[in-house]
C-alpha positions as CSV (number, residue, x, y, z in Angstrom):
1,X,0.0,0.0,0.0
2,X,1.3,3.4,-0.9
3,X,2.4,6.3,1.3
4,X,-0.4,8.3,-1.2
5,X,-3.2,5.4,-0.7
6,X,-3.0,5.1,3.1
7,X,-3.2,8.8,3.7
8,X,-6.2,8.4,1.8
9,X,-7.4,6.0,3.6
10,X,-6.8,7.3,6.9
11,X,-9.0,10.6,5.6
12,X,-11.8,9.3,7.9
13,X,-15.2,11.0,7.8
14,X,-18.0,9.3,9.2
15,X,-21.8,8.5,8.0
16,X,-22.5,9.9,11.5
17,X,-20.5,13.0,10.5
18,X,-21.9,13.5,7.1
19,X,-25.2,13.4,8.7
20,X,-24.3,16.4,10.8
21,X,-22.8,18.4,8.1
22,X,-26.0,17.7,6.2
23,X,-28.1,18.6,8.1
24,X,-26.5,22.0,9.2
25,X,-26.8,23.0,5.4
26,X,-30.3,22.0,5.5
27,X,-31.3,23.6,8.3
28,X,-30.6,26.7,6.5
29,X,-32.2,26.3,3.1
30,X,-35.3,25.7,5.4
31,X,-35.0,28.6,6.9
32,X,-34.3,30.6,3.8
33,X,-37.6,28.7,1.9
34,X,-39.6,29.6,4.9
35,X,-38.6,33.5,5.0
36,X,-38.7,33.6,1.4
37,X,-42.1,31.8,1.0
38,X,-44.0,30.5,3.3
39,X,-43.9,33.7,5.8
40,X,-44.6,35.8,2.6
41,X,-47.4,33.7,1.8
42,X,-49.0,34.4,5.2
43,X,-48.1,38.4,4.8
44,X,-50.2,38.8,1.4
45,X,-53.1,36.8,3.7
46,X,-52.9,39.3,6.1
47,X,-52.9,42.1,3.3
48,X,-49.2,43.2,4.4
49,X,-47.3,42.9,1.3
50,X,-48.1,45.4,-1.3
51,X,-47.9,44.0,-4.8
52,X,-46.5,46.8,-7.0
53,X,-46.5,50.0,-5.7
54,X,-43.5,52.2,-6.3
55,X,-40.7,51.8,-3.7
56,X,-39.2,55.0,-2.2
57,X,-35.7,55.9,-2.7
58,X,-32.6,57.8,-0.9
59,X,-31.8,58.1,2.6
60,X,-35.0,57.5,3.8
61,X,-37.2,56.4,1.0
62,X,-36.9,52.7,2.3
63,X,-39.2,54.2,5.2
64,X,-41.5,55.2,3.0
65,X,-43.9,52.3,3.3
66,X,-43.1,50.5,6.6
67,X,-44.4,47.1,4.0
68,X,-41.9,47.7,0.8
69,X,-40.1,44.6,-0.2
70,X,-36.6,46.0,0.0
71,X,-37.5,47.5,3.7
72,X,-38.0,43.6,4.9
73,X,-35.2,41.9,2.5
74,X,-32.9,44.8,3.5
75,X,-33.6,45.4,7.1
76,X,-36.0,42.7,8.5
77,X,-38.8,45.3,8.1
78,X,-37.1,47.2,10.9
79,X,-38.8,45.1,13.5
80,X,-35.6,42.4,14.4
81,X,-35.2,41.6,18.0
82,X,-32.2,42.0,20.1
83,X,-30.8,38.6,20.5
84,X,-30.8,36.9,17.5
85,X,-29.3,40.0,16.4
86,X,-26.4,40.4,18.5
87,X,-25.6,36.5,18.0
88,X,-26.2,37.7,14.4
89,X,-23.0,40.0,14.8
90,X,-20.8,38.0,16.4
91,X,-21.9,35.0,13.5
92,X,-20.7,37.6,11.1
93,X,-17.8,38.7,12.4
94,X,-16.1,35.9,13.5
95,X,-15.7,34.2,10.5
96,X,-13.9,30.8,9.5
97,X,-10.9,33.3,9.3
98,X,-11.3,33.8,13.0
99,X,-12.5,30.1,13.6
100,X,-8.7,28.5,11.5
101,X,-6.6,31.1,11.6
102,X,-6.3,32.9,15.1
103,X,-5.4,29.3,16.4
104,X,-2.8,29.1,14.0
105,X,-1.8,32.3,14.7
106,X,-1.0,31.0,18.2
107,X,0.7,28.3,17.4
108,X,3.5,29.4,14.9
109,X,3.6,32.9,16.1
110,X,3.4,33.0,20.1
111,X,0.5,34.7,22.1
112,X,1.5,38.4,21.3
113,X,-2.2,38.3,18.9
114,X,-3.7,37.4,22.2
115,X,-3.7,41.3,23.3
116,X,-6.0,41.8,20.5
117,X,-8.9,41.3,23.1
118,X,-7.8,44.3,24.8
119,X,-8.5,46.7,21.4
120,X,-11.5,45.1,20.7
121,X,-12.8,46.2,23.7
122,X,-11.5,50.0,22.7
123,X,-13.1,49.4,19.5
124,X,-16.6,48.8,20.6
125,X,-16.5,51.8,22.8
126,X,-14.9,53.9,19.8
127,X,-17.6,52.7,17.5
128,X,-20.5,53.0,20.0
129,X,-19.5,57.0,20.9
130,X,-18.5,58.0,17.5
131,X,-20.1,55.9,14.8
132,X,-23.3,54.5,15.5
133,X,-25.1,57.7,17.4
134,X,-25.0,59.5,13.7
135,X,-26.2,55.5,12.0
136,X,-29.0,54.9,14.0
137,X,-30.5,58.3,14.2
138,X,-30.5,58.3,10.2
139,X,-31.6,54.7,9.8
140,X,-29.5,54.0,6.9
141,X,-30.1,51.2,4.8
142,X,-26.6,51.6,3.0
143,X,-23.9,53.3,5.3
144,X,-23.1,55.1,2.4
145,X,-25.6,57.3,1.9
146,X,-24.3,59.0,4.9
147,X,-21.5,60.7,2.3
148,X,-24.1,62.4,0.3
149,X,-26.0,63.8,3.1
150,X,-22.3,65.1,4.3
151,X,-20.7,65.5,1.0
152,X,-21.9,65.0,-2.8
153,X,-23.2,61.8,-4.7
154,X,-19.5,61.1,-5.8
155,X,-18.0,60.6,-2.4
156,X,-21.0,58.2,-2.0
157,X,-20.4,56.5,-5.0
158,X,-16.5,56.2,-4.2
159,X,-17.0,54.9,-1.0
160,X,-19.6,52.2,-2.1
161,X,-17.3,51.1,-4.1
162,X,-14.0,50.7,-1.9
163,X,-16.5,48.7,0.3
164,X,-17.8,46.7,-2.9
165,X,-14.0,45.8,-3.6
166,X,-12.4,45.2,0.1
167,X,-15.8,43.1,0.4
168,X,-15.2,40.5,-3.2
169,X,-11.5,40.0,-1.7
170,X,-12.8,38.7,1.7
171,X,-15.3,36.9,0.5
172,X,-13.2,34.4,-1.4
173,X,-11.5,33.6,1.6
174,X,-14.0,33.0,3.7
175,X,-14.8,30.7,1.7
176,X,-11.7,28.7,1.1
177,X,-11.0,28.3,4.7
178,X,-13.6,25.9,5.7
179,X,-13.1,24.1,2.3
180,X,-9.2,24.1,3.3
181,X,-10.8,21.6,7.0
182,X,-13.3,20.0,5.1
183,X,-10.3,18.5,2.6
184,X,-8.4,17.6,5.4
185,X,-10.7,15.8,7.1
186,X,-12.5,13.8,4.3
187,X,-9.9,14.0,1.4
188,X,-12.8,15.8,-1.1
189,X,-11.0,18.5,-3.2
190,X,-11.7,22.3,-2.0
191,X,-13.3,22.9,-5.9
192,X,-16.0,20.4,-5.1
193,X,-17.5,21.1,-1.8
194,X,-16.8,24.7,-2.2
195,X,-19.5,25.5,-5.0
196,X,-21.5,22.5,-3.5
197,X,-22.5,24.8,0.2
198,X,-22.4,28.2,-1.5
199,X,-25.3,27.0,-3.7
200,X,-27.3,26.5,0.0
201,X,-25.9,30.1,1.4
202,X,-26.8,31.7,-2.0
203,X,-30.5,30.3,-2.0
204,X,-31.4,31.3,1.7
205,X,-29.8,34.5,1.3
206,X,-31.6,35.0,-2.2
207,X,-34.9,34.0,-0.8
208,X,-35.1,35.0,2.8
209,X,-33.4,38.1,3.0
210,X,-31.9,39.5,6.1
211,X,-34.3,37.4,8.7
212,X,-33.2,34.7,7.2
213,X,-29.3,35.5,7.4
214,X,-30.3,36.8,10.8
215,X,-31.9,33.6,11.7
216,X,-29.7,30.8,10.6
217,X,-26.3,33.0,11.9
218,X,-28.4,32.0,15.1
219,X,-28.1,28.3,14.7
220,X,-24.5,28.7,13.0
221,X,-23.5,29.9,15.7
222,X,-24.9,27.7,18.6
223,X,-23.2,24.7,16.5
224,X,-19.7,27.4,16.0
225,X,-19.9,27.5,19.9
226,X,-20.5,24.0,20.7
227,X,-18.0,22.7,18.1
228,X,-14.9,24.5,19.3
229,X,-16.1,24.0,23.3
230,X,-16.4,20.1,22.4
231,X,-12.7,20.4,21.1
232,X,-11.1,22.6,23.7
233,X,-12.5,20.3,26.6
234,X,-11.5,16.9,25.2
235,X,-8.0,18.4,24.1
236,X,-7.3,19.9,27.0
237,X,-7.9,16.2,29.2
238,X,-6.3,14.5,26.1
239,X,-2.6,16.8,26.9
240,X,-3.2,16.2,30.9
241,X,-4.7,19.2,31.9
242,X,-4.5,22.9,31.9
243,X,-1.7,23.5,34.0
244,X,0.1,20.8,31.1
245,X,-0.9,23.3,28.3
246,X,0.7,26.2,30.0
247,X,3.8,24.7,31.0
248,X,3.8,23.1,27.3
249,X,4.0,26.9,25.9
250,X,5.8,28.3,28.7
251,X,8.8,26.1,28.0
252,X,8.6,26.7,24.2
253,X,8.5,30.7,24.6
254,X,4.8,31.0,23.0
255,X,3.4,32.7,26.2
256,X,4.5,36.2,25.7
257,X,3.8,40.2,25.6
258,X,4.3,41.9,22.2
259,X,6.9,43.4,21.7
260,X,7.7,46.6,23.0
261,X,9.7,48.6,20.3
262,X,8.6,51.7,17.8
263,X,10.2,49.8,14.9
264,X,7.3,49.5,12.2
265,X,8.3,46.2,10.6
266,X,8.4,44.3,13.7
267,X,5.2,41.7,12.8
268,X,3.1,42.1,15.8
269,X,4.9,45.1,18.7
270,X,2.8,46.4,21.4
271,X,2.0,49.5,18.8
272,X,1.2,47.5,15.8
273,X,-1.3,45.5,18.0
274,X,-3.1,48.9,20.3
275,X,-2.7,51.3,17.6
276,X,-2.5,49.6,14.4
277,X,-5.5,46.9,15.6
278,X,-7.1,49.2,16.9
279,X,-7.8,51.1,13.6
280,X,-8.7,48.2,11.9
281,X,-11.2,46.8,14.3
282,X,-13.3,50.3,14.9
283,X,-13.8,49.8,10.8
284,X,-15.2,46.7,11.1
285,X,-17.9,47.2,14.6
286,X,-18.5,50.9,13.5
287,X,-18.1,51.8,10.0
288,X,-18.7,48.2,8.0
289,X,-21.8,47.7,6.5
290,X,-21.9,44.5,6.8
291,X,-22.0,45.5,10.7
292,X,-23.9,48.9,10.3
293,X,-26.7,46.7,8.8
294,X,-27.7,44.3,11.7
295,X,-28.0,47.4,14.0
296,X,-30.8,48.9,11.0
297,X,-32.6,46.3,11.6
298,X,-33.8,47.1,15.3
299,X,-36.6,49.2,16.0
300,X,-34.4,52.0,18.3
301,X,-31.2,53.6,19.5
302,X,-32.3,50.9,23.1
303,X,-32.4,48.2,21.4
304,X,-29.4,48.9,18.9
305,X,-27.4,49.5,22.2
306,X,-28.7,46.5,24.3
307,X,-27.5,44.5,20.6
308,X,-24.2,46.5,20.5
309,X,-23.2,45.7,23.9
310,X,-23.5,41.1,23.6
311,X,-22.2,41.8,20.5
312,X,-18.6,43.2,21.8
313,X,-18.8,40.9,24.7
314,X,-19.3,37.8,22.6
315,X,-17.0,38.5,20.1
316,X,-14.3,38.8,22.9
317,X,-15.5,35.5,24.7
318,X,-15.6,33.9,21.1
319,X,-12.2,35.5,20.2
320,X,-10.5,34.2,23.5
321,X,-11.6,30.9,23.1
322,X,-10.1,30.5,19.7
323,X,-6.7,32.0,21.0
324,X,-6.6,29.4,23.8
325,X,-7.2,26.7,21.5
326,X,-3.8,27.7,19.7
327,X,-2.3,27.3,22.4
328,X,-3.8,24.0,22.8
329,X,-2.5,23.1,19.7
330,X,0.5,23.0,20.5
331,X,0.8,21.6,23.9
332,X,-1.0,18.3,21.6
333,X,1.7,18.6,19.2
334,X,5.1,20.2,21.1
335,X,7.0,17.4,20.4
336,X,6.4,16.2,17.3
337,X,5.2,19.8,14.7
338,X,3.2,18.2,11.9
339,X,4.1,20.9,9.8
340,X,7.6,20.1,9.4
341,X,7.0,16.4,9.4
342,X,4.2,16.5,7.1
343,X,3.2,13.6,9.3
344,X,1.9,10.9,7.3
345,X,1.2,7.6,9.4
346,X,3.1,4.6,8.0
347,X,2.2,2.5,10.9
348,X,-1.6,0.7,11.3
349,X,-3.4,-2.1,12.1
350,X,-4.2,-4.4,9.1
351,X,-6.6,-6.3,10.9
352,X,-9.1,-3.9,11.2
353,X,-7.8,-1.4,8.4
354,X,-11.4,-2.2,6.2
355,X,-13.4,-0.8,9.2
356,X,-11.3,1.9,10.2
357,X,-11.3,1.2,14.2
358,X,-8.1,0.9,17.0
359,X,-6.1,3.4,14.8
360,X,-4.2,6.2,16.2
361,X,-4.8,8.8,13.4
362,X,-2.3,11.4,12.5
363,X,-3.0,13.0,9.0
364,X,-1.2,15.5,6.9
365,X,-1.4,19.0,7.5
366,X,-0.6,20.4,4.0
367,X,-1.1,23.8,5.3
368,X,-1.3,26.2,8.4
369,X,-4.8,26.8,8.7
370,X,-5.4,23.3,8.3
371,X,-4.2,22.4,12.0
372,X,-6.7,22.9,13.5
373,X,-9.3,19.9,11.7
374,X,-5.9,17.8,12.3
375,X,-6.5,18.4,16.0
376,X,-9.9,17.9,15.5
377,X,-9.4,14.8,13.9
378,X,-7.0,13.4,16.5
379,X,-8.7,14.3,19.5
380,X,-12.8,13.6,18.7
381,X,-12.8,11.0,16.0
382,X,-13.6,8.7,17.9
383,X,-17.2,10.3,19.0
384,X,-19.1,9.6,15.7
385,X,-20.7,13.0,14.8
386,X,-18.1,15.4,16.8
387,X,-15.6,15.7,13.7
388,X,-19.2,16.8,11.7
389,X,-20.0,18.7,14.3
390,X,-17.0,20.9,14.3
391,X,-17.0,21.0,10.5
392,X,-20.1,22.3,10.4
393,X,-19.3,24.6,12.8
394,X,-16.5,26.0,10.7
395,X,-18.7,26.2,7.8
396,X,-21.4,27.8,10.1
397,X,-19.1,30.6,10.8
398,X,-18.4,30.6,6.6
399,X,-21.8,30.9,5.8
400,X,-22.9,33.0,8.4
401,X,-19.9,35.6,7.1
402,X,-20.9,34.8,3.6
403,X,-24.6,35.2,4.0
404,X,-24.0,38.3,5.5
405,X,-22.0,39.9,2.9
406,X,-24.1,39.0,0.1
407,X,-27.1,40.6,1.9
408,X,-24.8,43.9,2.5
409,X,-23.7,44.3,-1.0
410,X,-27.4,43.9,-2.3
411,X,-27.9,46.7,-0.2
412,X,-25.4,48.3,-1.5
413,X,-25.5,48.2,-5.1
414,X,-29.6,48.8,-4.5
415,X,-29.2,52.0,-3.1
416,X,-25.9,52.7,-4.3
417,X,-25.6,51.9,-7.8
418,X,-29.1,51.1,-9.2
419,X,-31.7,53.6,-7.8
420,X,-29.4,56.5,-8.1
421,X,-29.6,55.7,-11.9
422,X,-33.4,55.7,-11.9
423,X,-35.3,59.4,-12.2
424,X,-38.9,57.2,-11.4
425,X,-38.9,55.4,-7.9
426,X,-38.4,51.2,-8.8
427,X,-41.2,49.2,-8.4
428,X,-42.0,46.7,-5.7
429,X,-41.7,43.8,-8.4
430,X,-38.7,46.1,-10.1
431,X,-36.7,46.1,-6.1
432,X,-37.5,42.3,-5.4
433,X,-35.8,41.0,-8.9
434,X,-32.8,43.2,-8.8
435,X,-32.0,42.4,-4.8
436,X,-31.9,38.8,-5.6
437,X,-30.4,38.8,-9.3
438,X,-27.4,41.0,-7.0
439,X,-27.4,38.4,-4.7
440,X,-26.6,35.4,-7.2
441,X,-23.9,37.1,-8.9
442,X,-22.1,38.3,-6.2
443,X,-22.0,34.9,-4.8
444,X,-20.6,33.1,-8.0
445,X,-18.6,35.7,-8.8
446,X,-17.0,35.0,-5.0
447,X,-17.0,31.1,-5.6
448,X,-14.8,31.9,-8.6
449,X,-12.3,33.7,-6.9
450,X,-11.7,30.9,-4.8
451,X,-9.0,29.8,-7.2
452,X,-7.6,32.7,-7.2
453,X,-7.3,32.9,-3.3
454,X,-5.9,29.3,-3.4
455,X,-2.5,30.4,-5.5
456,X,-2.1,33.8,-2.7
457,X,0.0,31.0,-0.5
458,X,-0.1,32.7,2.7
459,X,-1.6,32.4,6.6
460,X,-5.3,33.2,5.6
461,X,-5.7,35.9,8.4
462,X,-2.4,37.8,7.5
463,X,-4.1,37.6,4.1
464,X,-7.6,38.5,5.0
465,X,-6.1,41.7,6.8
466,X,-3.5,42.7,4.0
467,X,-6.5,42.7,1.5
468,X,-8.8,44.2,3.2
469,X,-6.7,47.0,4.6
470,X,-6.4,48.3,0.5
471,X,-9.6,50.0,1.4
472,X,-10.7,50.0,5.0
473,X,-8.1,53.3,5.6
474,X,-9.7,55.4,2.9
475,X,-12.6,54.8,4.1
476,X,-12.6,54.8,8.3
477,X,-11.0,58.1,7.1
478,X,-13.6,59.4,4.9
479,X,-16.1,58.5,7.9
480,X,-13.8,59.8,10.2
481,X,-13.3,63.0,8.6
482,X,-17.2,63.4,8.0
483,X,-18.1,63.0,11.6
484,X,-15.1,64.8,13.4
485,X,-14.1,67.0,11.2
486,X,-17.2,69.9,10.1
487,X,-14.5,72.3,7.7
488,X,-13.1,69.6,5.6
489,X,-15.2,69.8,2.6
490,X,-16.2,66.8,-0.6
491,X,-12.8,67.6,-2.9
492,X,-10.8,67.5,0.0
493,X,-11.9,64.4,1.1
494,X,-12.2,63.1,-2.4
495,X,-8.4,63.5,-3.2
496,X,-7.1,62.1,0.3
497,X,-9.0,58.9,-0.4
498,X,-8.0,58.7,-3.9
499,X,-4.0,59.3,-3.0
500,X,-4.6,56.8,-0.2
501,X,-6.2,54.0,-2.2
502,X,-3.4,54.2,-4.6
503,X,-0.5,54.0,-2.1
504,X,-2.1,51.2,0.4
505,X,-2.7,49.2,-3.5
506,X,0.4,49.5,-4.0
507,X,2.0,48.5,-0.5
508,X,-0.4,45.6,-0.1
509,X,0.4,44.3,-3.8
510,X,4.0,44.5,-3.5
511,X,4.1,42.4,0.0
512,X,2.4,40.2,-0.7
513,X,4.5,39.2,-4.1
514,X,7.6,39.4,-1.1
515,X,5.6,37.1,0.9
516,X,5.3,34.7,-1.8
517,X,8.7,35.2,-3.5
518,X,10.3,34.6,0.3
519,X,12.2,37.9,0.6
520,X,9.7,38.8,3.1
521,X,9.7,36.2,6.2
522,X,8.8,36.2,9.5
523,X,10.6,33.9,12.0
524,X,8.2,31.7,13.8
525,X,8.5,30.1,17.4
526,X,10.4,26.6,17.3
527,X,9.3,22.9,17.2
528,X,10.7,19.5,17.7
529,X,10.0,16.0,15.9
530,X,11.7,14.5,18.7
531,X,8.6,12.5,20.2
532,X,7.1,11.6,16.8
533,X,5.7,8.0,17.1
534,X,5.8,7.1,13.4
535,X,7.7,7.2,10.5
536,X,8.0,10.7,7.8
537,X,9.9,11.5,5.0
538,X,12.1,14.0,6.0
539,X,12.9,17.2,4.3
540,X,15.1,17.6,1.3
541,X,16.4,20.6,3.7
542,X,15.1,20.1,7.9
543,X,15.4,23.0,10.0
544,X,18.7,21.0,11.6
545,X,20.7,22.0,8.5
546,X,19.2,24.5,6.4
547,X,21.4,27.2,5.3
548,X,19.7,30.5,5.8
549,X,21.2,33.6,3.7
550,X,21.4,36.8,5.3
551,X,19.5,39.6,4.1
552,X,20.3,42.1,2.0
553,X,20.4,45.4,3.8
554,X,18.9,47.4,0.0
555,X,15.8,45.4,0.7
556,X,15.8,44.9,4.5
557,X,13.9,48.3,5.2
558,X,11.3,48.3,2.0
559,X,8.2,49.7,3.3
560,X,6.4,46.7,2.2
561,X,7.8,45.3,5.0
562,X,6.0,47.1,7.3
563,X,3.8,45.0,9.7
564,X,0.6,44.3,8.2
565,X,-1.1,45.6,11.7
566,X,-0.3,49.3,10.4
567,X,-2.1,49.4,6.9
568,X,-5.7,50.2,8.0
569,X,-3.5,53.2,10.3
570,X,-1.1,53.8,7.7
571,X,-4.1,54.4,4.7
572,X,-6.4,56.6,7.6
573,X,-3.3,59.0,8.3
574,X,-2.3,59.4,4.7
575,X,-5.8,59.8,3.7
576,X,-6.5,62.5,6.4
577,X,-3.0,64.4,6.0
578,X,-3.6,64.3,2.1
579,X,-7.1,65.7,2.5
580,X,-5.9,68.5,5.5
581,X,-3.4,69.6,3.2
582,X,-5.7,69.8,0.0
583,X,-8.0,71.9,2.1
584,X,-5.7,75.2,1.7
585,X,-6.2,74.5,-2.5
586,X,-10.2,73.8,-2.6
587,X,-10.9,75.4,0.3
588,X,-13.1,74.2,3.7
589,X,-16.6,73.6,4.3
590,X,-19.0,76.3,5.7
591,X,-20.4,74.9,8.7
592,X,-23.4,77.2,9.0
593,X,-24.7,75.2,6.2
594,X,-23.7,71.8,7.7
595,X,-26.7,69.8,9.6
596,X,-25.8,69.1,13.1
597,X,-26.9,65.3,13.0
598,X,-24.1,64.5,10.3
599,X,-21.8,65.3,13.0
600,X,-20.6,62.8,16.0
601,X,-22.3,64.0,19.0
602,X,-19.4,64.8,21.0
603,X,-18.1,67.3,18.1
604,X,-21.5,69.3,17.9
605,X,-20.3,71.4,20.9
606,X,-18.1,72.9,18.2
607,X,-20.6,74.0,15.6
608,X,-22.1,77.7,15.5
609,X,-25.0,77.9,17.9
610,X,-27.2,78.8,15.7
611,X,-26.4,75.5,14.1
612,X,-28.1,73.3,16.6
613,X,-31.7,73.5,15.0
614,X,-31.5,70.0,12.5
615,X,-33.4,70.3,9.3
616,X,-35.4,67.4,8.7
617,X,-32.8,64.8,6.8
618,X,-35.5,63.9,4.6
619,X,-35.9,67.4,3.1
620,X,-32.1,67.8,2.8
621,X,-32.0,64.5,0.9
622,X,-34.9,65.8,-1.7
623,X,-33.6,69.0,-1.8
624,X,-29.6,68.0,-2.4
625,X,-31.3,64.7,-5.3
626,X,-33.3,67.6,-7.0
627,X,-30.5,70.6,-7.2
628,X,-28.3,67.7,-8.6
629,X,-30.9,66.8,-10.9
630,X,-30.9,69.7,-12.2
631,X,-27.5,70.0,-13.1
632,X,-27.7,67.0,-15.0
């Protein structure tokens, strides 16, 4: 029997398991077919779904009718409830990313991620005081529309579209991540299974709308939770104990603080992690429409704050959880790394090698972010329906991130793209087929990106964050400047995006062709093979005798090889310096014409007095749509 043939056989995956899986995926497309039809079907019963009547536009034409079919697809009608929602939040934040890569983080890179918890903390409060006050008092369906209130259409349309971008980068990847654990714990290749769930996430997402995203990130993530407890626990007795795991990664150096230094290409220093994560993470819980969405969907500022407040404190329990179980991963695996083994097991028992059973199973981990299903795999295979279990849950946090975007960039490219190129108000019939027709292309378009995502050959959360970062600092900034800032006017804050977009493309581009070429590495924490119980084919070059070339000192200090903590910071500075600067050529903003509720609450203090009576946003809208109308 081959080396190629036994690993094959040792890929073991359950009936039991299978079962789980399944039935997670159809769980959902019930959900979605109920949502989509059967709850609609009762509505029009009732008399409370109008069947073609024109459907408002603009910043508050989705209120128009409290019944219009893109106010329940959108926003769950504006009448969602404060748990499902928060668990909604947390569903769609922590992704399969979060799930796969924060342990793997832990494990080749040391605890320093761990302080992360700390800023995401800071973040929620940041986002709570200074984002969301302006959100939920404007009931936005699309974030965006918050630039033209502020600013003009364009800034609208160019920030719509940096979240349309940073958005069809993560999705791939939160996609390929799950596929990554479900290949390594049944051997089926990431290009079948992958198309094969996102079929399920596109249909309940296409039919249901946002109550139904809402309502199966509920389940997704009651299985995400119970998966990763169910490993943690058994893991933890498997090793001996938690004092075991800590002495484990005491010993090895993993248990450590950042790094305290102001170099800027040090991976992950105390700054990169308070300051740099920092930025990043108030994007995501404040600005992100994927985020600013759920919140809509609450009747009130009370509930959205009640929702706001599990949300932070979930995603930190959720968060920690995951880090720990890094660290778990390699008190299971200190003494014998199955990365640099590329541990195949040569030993078995031939007796019972037909039904699978007294085997000590210890597959290949091909990459990173697939140790995690290889702990899974060693520790709970032998409970039929746990390895399923936590499988699903993986792909539960997939979909839920998935589902979730979809939904958003509907949204998006509704209000966005499409109406704004309408002079008559859609129709209900008009709203329902372009929301959905949205929906299914954004969602293949995303399964075909998968291959692209598969040849970026890097740790899928330094990957996530690079990509993502090409936009996220243009436009916390542009958000930033809006609500703190009342002089900065539209051109100003046009150009400083623009000059920023262009300079973070080009940073994130050329590390990450250094990442993959090798002249960008960063050293990871050691490992031995020293307790390994089977046999491996070793290395052409182990880490015993490798020959490591020193760098050379022209390329040592590239700015590409800055810490990929600092882009979201590094594009928000540039961006506000750039648009500061431009301010002196085009001029600033006069804030006697400038609404008090486009402005952060703690900043209105600053206005003219006589500024404190608010116009009613509604009439600013009409007025601003009509005066550009005109122009046309």
């Amino acid at each position: 029997l081959s080396v190629s043939d036994l690993s094959s056989a040792l890929q073991h995956f359950g009936i039991v398991d299978y079962f789980v899986f399944i039935a997670m995926l159809v769980v959902c497309a019930v959900i979605g077919f109920y949502f989509g039809f059967i709850e609609k079907k009762q509505k029009k019963k009732k008399g409370q779904v109008p069947t073609d009547e024109k459907d408002g536009a603009g910043v508050a034409g989705i209120e128009e009718r409290r019944g219009s079919e893109a106010l329940d697809y959108l926003v769950g009608g504006r009448k969602m409830k404060v748990l499902p929602v928060s668990l909604s939040l947390v569903a769609s934040f922590v992704s399969g990313i979060s799930l796969l890569g924060t342990s793997t983080e832990i494990y080749v890179y040391g605890t320093q991620y761990a302080f992360i918890l700390i800023t995401l903390a800071i973040s929620g409060l940041i986002s709570w005081y200074i984002f969301l006050p302006v959100f939920c008092n404007l009931q936005l369906t699309s974030s965006y529309e918050y630039f033209e209130l502020r600013f003009n259409r364009n800034i609208r349309l160019v920030a719509s579209t940096l979240f349309t971008l940073t958005t069809l980068i993560w999705l791939p990847i939160v996609i390929y991540v799950p596929a990554l654990a479900f290949n390594q714990v049944t051997g089926i290749n990431v290009h079948v299974i992958t198309p094969v769930v996102c079929i399920v996430c596109i249909f309940y997402t296409t039919v249901g709308g946002l109550k139904a995203v809402v309502w199966t990130d509920v389940i997704q993530t009651v299985i995400m939770v119970g998966a990763i407890f169910f490993v943690v626990i058994k893991g933890t007795m498997n090793v001996g104990g938690l004092g075991v795991v800590i002495q484990r990664n005491l010993e090895s150096g993993r248990l450590e603080w950042p790094e305290f230094t102001l170099d800027p290409t040090v991976r992950m220093s105390a700054f990169a992690v308070f300051v740099g994560y920092t930025a990043h993470s108030s994007y995501n819980l404040g600005c992100n429409q994927i985020i600013t969405q759920r919140y809509m969907s609450l009747p009130g500022v009370r509930e959205m704050k009640q929702a706001s407040m599990w949300f932070i404190v979930g995603l930190i329990v959720l968060t920690a959880i995951c880090l720990y179980n890094g660290v778990l991963l390699f008190a299971t695996y200190y003494d014998c790394d199955p990365l640099t083994t590329q541990a195949r097991l040569l030993t078995y028992i031939f007796a019972h090698l037909e039904f699978m059973t007294n085997m000590s199973v210890l597959q290949l981990a091909k990459a990173k972010d697939q140790l995690v299903p290889l702990l899974v795999m060693d520790t709970l295979s032998s409970f039929p329906g746990l390895s399923g279990m936590f499988v699903a849950g993986v792909f539960s946090a997939a979909l839920s991130s998935l589902s979730t975007g979809l939904n958003s960039l509907a949204a998006v490219f509704l209000e966005d793209y499409i109406k704004p190129l309408y002079r008559k108000p859609l129709t209900e019939h008009q709203t329902a087929i372009t929301m959905r027709l949205c929906t299914v292309i954004i969602g293949t378009a995303s399964v075909a990106l998968v291959f692209v995502v598969e040849r970026m050959g890097t740790h899928v959360m330094q990957l996530s964050m690079t990509l993502s970062s090409l936009a996220q600092g243009p436009l916390m900034v542009l958000f930033v400047v809006g609500l703190l800032c009342p002089r900065l006017n539209a051109k100003s804050a046009l150009f400083g995006a623009f000059c920023s977009f262009v300079f973070m493309a080009w940073l994130c581009l050329n590390a990450q062709m250094a990442m993959n070429s090798g002249e960008l590495h960063y050293e990871s924490k050691p490992t031995s093979v020293e307790g390994c119980q089977y046999q491996f084919e070793q290395p052409l070059v182990t880490p015993a005798n490798a020959t490591v070339s020193e760098p050379d000192p022209s390329t040592e200090r590239n700015i590409y090889h800055l810490s990929f903590f600092w882009y979201t910071a590094l594009g928000g500075v540039l961006c506000t310096v750039v648009a500061l600067l431009a301010s002196f050529v085009f001029g600033w903003q006069d804030v006697s014409q400038l609404d008090p509720g486009l402005i952060t609450p703690c900043m209105r203090r600053f206005l003219p007095k006589q500024n404190y009576q608010a116009i009613d946003l509604q009439e600013l809208f009409s007025r601003k749509t009509k005066a550009e109308a005109k122009k046309d």
